[in-house]
C-alpha positions in Angstrom: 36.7 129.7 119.0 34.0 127.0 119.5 34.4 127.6 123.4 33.3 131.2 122.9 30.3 129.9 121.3 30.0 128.1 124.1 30.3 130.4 126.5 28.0 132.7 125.2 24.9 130.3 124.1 25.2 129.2 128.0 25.4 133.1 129.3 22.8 134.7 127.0 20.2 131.6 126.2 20.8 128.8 129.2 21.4 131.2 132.0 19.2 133.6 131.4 16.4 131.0 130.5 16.8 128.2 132.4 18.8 128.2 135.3 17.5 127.3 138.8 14.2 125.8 137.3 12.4 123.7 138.9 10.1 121.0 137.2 8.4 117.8 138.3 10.2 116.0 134.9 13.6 117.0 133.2 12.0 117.0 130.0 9.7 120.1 130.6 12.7 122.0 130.7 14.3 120.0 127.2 10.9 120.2 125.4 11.2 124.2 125.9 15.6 124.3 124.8 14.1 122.3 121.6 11.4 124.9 121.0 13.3 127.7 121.4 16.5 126.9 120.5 16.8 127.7 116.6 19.2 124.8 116.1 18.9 121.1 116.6 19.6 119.7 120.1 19.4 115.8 121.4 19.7 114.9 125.0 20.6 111.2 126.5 18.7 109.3 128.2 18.7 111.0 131.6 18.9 114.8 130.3 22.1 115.2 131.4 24.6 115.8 128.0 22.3 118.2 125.2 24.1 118.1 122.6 23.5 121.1 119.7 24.0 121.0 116.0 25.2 124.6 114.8 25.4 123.6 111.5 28.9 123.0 109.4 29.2 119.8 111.4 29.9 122.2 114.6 28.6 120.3 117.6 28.6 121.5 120.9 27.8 119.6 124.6 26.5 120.8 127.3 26.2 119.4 130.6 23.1 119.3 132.9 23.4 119.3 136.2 20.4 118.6 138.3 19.5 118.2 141.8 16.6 116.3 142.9 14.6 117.2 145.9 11.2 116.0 147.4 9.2 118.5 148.7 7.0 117.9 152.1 4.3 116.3 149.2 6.6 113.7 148.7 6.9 114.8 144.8 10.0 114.6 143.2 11.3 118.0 141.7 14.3 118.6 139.3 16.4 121.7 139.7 18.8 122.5 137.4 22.0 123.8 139.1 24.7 124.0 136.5 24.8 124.3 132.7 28.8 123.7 131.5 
């Protein structure tokens, strides 16, 4: 059941949201999940795992995957490339 959940919070909230953005540091992208996400969510320490609190003691992870790119500026940008 829980990977249902998971499959559609990634579908109808990650995908749709935040997929193939691109910021100069991970946690513009984090700050937003937390703002809009109506449930509780912690990331470590490089943004990678976000892990969400549904309630009931129903916890979910999601990994981040990111590539990192320096434009012809020589500033560093984040995509992210996979939410699983």
């Amino acid at each position: 059941m829980y990977d249902e959940i998971k499959k559609n919070i990634i579908n109808n909230f990650f995908n749709t949201y935040y997929l193939w953005s691109c910021v100069l540091t991970k946690n513009t992208v984090i700050g937003d999940i937390k703002n809009r996400c109506p449930f509780e969510v912690e990331t470590n320490t490089d943004n990678d795992i976000l892990t969400m609190n549904l309630g009931d003691n129903i916890i979910i992870d999601f990994n981040l995957t990111w590539e990192k790119k320096v434009n012809v500026n020589n500033i560093v940008v984040y995509k992210l490339v996979n939410i699983c």
